[in-house]
ZALO-191877 format. One line per 3 residues: number of its first residue (from 1); for each residue y, x, z of N, C-alpha, C. Coordinates in nm, 2 decimals, decimal comma. Example, Ala and Ser with C-alpha at 12.3 -4.5 7.8 and 13.67 -1.06 7.14 Angstrom:
% ZALO-191877
1> -0,57 1,32 0,78 -0,45 1,23 0,78 -0,33 1,32 0,78 ~ -0,22 1,28 0,71 -0,11 1,37 0,71 0,00 1,29 0,79
This chain:
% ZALO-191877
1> 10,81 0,29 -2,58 10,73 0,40 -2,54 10,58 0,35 -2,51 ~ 10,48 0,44 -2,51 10,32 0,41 -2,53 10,30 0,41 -2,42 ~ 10,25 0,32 -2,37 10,16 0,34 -2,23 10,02 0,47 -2,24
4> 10,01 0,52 -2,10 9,91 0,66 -2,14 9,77 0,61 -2,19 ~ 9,73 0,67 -2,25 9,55 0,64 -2,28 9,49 0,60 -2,17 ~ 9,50 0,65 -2,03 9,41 0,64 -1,94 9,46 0,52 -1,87
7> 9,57 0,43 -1,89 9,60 0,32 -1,79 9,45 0,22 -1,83 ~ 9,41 0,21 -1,70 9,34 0,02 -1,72 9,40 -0,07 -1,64 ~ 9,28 -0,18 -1,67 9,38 -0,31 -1,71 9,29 -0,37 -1,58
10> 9,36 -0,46 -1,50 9,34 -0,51 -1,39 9,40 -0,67 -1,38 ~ 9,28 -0,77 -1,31 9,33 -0,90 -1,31 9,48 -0,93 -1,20 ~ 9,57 -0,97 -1,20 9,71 -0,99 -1,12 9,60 -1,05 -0,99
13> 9,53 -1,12 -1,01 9,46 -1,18 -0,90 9,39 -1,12 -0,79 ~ 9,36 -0,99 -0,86 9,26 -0,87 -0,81 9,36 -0,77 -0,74 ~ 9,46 -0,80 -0,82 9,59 -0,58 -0,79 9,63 -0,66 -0,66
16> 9,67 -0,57 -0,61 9,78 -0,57 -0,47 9,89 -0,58 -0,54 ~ 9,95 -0,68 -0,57 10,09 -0,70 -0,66 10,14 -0,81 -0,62 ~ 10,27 -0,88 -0,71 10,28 -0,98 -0,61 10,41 -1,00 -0,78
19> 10,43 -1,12 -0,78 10,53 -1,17 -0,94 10,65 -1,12 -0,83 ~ 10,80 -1,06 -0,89 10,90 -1,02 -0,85 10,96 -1,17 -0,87 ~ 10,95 -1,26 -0,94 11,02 -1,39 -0,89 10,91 -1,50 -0,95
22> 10,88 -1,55 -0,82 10,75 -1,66 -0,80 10,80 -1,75 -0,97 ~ 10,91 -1,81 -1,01 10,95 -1,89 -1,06 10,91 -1,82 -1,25 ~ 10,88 -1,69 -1,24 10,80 -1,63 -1,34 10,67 -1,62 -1,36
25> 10,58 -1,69 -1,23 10,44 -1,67 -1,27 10,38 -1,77 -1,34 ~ 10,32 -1,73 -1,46 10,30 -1,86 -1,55 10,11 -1,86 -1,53 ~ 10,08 -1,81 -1,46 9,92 -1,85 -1,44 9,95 -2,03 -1,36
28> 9,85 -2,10 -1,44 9,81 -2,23 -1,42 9,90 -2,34 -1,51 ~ 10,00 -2,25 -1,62 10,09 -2,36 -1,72 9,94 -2,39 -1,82 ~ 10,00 -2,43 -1,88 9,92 -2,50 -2,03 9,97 -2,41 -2,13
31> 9,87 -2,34 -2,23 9,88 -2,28 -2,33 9,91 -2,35 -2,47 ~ 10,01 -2,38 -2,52 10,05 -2,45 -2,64 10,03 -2,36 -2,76 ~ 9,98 -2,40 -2,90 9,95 -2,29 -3,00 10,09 -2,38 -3,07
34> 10,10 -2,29 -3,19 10,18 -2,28 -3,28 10,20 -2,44 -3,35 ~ 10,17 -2,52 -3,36 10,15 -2,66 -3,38 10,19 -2,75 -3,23 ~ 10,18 -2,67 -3,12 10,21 -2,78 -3,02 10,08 -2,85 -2,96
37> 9,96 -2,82 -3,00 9,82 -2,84 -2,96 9,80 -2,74 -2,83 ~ 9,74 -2,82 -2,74 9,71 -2,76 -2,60 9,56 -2,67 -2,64 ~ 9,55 -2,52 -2,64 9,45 -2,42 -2,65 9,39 -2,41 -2,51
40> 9,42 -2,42 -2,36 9,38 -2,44 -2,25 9,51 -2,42 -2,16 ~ 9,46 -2,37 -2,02 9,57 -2,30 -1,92 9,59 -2,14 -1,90 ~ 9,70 -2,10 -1,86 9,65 -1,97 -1,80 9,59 -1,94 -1,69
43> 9,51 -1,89 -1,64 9,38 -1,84 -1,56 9,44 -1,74 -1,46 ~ 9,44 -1,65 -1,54 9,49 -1,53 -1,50 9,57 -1,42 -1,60 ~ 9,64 -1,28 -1,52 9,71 -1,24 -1,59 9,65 -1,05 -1,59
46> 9,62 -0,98 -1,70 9,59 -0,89 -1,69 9,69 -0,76 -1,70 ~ 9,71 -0,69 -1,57 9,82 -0,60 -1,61 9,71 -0,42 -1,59 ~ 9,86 -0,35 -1,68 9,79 -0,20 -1,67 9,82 -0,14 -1,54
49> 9,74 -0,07 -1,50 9,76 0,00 -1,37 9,86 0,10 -1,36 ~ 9,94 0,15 -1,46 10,03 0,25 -1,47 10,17 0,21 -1,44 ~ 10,19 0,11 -1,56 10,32 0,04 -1,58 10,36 -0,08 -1,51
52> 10,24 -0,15 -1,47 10,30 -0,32 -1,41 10,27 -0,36 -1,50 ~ 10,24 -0,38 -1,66 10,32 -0,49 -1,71 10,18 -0,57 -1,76 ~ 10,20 -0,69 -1,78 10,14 -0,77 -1,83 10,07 -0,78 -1,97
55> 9,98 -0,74 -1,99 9,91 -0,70 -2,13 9,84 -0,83 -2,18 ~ 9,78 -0,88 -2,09 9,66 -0,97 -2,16 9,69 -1,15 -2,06 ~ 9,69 -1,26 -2,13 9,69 -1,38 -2,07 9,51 -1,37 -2,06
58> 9,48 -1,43 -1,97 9,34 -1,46 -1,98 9,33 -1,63 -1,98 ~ 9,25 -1,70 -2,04 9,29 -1,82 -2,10 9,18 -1,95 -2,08 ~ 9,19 -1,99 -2,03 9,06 -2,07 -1,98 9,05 -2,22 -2,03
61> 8,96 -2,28 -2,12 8,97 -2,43 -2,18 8,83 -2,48 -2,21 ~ 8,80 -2,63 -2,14 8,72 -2,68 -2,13 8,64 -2,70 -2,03 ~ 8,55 -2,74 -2,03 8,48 -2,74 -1,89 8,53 -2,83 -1,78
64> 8,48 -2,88 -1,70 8,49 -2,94 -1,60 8,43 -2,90 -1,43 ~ 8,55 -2,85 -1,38 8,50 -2,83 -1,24 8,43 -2,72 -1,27 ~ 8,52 -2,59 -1,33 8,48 -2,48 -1,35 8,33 -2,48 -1,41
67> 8,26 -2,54 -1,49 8,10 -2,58 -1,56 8,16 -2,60 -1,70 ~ 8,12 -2,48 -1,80 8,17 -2,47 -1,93 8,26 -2,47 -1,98 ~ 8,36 -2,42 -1,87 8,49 -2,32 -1,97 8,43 -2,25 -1,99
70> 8,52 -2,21 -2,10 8,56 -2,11 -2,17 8,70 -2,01 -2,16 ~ 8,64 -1,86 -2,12 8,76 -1,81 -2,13 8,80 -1,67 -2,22 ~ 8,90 -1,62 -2,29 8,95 -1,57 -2,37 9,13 -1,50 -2,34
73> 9,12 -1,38 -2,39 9,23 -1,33 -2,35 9,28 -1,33 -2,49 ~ 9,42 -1,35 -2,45 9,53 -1,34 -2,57 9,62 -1,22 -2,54 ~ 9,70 -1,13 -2,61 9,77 -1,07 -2,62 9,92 -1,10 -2,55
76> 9,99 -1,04 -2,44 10,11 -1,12 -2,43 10,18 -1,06 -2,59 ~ 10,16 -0,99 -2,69 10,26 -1,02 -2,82 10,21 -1,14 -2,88 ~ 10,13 -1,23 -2,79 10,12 -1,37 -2,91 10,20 -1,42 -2,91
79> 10,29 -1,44 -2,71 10,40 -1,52 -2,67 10,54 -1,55 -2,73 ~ 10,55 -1,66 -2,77 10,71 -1,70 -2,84 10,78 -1,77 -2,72 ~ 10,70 -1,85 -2,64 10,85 -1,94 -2,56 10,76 -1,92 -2,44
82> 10,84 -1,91 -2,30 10,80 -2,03 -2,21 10,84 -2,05 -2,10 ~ 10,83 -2,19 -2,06 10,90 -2,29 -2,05 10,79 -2,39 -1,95 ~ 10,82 -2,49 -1,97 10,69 -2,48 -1,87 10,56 -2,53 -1,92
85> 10,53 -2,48 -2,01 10,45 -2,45 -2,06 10,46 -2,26 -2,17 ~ 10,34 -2,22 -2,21 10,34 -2,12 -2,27 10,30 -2,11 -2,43 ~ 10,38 -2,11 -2,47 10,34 -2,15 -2,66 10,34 -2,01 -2,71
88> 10,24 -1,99 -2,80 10,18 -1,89 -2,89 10,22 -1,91 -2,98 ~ 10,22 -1,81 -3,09 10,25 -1,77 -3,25 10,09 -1,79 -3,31 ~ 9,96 -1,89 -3,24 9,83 -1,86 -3,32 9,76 -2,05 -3,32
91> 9,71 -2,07 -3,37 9,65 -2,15 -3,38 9,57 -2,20 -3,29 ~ 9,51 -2,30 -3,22 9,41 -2,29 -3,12 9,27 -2,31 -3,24 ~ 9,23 -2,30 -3,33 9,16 -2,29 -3,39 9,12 -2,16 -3,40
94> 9,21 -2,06 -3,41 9,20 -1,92 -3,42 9,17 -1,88 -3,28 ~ 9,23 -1,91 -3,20 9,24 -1,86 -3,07 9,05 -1,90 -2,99 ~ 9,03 -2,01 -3,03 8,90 -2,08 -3,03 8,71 -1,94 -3,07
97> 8,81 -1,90 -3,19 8,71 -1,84 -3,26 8,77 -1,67 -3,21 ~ 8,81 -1,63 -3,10 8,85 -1,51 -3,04 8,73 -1,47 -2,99 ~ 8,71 -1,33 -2,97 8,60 -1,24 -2,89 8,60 -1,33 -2,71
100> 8,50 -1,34 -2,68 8,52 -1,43 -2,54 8,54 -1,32 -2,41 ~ 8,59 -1,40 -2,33 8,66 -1,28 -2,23 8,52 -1,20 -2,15 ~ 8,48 -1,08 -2,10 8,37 -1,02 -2,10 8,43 -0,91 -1,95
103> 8,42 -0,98 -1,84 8,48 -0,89 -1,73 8,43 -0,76 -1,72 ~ 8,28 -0,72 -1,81 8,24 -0,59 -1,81 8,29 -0,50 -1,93 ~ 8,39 -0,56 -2,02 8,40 -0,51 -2,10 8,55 -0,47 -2,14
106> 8,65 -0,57 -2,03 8,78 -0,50 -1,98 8,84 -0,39 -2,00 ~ 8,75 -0,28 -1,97 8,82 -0,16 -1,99 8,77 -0,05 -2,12 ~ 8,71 -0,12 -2,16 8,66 -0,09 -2,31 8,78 -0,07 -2,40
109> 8,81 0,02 -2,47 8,93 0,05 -2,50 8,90 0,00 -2,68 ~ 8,77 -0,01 -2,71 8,71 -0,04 -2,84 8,74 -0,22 -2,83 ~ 8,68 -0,28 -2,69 8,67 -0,40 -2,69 8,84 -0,51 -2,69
112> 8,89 -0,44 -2,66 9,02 -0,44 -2,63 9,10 -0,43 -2,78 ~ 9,06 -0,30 -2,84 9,15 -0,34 -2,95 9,10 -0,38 -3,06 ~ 9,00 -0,44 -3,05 8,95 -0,54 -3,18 9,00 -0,70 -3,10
115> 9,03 -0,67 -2,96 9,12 -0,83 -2,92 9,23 -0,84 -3,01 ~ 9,30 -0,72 -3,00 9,46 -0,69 -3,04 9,43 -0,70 -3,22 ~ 9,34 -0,65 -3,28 9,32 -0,66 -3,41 9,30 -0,76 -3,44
118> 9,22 -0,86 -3,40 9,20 -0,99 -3,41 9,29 -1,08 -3,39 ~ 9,42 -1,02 -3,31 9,52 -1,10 -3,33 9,66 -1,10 -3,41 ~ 9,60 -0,99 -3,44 9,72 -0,88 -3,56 9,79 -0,80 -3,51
121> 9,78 -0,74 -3,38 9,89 -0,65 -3,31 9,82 -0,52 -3,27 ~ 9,91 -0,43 -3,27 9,83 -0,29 -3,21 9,83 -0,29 -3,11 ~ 9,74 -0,17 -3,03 9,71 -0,21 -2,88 9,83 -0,13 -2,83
124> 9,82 -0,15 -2,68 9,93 -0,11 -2,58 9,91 0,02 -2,59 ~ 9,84 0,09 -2,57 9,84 0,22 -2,59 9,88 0,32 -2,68 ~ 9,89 0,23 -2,85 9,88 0,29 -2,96 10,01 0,34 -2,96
127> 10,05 0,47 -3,05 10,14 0,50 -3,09 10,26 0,41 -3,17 ~ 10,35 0,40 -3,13 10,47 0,29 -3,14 10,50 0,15 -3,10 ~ 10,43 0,14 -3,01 10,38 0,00 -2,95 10,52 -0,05 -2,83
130> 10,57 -0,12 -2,84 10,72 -0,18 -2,80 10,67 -0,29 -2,74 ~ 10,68 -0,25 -2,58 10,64 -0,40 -2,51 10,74 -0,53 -2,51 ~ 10,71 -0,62 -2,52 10,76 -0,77 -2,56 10,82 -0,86 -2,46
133> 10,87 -0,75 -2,34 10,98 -0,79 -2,24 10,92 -0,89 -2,16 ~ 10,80 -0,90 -2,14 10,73 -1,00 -2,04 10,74 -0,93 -1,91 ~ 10,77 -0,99 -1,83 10,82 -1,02 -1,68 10,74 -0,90 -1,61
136> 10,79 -0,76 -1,55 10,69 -0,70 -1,46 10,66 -0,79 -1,34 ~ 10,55 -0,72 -1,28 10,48 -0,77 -1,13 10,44 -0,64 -1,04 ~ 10,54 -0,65 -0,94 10,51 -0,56 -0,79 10,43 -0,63 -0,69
């Protein structure tokens, strides 16, 4: 089922929520791409305000002592495993060359699905979109 047009997307860090089992929250694993190459950590987790659910990893790599990361949201339909770590279906090469994450531009429904285009999936909203069983958060 489609999530409504009007849900936006809010940082897990930001919402009054809380992970339904601590032993599910994967902010601060290591992001593994498709090869097994470390792409960064999870940062943070972006959910919709309607449903709970988890839409966007936000993705953070490089830098030192917060001075020149870089951060970038991935789609949770990138997700294949995880474990204690989080492994992607993308390259960190690809993931590298992603739109960079833009906290003004969050709720941009344009900016948002050229994320999802850029990673080959339709957005949460679009008609026929089947979420990918990632863990709700109350």
């Amino acid at each position: 089922m489609a999530t409504q047009s009007t849900a936006t997307l809010e940082k897990l860090g930001d919402a009054k929520l809380t992970v339904a089992d601590p032993k599910e929250d994967i902010r601060g694993r290591k992001v593994l791409d498709k090869n097994g190459d470390e792409v960064g950590k999870v940062d943070d987790l972006l959910i919709d305000d309607s449903e709970h659910k988890v839409r966007m990893l936000r993705v953070e790599s490089g830098g030192f002592l917060g001075l020149g990361e870089t951060k970038v949201l991935i789609p949770v339909d990138a997700i294949t495993k995880i474990d204690e770590h989080v492994h992607i279906n993308h390259t960190r090469d690809h993931v590298a060359r992603a739109p960079r994450y833009d906290p003004d531009l969050v709720q941009d429904r344009q900016y948002l699905g050229g994320l999802y285009g850029y990673y080959g999936y339709g957005p949460f909203w679009g008609s026929g979109y089947m979420y990918t069983g990632f863990p709700y958060y109350w």
